[in-house]
C-alpha positions in Angstrom: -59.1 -29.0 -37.6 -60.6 -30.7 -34.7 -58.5 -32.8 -32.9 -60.0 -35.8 -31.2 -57.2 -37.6 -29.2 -60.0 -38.9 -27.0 -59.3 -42.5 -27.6 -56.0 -44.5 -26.6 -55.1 -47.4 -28.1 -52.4 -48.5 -25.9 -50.0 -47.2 -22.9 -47.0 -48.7 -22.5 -45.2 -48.8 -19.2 -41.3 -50.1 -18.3 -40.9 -52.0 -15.5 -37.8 -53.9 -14.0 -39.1 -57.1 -13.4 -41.5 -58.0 -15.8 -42.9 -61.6 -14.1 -43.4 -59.5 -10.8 -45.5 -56.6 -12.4 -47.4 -59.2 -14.4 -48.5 -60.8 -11.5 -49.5 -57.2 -9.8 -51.3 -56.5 -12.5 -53.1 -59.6 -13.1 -53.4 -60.7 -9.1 -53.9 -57.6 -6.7 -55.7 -55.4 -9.8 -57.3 -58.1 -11.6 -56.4 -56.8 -15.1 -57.6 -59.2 -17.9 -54.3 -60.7 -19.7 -54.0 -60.6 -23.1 -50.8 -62.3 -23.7 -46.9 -62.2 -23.3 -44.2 -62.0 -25.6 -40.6 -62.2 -24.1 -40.4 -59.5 -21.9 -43.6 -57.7 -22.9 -47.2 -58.2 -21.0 -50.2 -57.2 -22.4 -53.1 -56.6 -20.3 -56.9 -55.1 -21.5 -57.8 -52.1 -19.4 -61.5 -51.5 -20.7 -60.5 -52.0 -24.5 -57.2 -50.2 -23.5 -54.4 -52.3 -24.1 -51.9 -52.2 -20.9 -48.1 -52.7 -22.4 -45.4 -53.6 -19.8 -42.1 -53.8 -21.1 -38.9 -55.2 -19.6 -36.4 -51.8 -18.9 -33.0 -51.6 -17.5 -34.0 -47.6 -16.8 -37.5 -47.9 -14.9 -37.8 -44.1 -14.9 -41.8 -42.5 -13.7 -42.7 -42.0 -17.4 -44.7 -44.2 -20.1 -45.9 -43.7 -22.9 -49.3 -43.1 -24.6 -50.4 -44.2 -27.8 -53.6 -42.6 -29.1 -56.1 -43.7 -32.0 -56.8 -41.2 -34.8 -58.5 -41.2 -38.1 -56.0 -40.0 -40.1 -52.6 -40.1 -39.1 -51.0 -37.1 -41.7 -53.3 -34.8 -40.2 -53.3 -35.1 -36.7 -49.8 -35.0 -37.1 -50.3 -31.4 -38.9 -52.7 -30.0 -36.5 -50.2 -31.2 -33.7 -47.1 -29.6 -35.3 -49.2 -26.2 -36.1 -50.1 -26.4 -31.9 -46.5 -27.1 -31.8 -46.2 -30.9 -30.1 -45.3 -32.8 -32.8 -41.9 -31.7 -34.0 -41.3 -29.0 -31.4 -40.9 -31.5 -29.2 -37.8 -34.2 -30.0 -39.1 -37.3 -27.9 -42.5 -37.2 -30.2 -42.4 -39.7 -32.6 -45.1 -41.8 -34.4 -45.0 -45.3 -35.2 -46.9 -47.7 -37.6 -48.3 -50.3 -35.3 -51.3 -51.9 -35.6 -52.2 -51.1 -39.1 -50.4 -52.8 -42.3 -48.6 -50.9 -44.7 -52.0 -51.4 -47.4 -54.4 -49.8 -44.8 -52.1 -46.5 -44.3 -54.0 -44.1 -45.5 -52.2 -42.0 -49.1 -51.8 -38.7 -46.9 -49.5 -40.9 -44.6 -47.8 -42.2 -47.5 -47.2 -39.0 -48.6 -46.3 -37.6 -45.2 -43.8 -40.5 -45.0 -42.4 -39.1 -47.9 -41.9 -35.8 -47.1 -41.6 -34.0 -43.9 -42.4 -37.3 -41.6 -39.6 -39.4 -42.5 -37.6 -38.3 -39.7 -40.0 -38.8 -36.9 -42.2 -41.9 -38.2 -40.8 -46.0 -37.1 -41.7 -48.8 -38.2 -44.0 -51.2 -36.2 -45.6 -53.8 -36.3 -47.9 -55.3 -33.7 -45.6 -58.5 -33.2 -46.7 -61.3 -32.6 -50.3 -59.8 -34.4 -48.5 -58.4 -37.5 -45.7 -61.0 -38.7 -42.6 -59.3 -39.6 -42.4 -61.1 -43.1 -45.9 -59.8 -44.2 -45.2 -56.2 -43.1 -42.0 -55.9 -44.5 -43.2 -57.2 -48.0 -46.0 -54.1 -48.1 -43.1 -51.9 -46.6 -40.9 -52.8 -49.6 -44.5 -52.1 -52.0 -44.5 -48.5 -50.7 -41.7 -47.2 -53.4 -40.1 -45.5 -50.8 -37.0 -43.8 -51.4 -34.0 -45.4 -50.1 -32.8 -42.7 -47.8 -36.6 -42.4 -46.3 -37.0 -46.7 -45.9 -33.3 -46.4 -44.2 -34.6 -44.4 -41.8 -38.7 -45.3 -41.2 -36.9 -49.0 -40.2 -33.6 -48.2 -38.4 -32.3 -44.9 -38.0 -35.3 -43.2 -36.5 -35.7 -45.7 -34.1 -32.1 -45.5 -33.5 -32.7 -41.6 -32.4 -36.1 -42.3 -30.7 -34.5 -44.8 -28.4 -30.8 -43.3 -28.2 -29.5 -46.6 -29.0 -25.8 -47.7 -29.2 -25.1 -48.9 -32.1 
């Protein structure tokens, strides 16, 4: 398959002071803003959107979300190149896209061998929660696999306490 990861969607950044990196951004680089939610800033870098969130370990990484066609099959051809599940801080989320745009194959993959390294998502403030839960509960997804695309995994993917 040919991979095309040649188009990011979004990179998101953590930063410890979230007012002070806004106004870098904005101010000395003159980054269009999109718009804040609580401690996430939102900033369009060339029809890249900029994500700073709010941290309490600033650490020099980020992360990068890329745009592709079909998500069940990227995720294949990266898992056969050995990124996707070789590596266990690779995960895949759902934002952006409501649950009756995912494509079957992600469905599917959902279902199957994805439902330990797919969260949930959902654009917030873009996506409202009610909406995307609804088509979330229309998915006639297995208990065990719903359990974990909207808590557990991103309970692992985050090392949260809980």
């Amino acid at each position: 398959m040919l991979l095309n990861l040649t188009h990011i969607g979004q990179i998101g950044l953590p930063v410890a002071d979230v007012d002070r990196s806004e106004a870098f951004y904005r101010d000395v680089l003159g980054l269009p803003k999109q718009f804040r939610f609580g401690d996430l800033t939102f900033f369009d870098c060339a029809g890249v959107r900029l994500l700073l969130e709010k941290s309490k370990e600033v650490t020099p990484r980020g992360c990068i979300y890329f745009r592709c066609a079909d998500i069940a099959l990227t995720v294949g051809e990266l898992t056969r190149r050995g990124v996707a599940f070789k590596h266990k801080n690779v995960w895949i989320d759902t934002s952006a896209r409501v649950p009756k745009h995912w494509p079957e194959s992600f469905v599917k993959f959902l279902k199957s061998w994805g439902r330990d390294k797919v969260c949930f998502a959902t654009d917030y403030p873009l996506l409202q929660w009610e909406r995307v839960l609804k088509e979330v509960d229309g998915l006639g997804l297995p208990e065990d696999v719903q359990r974990k695309f909207l808590y557990e995994n991103a309970v692992k993917a985050f090392a949260l306490k809980v």
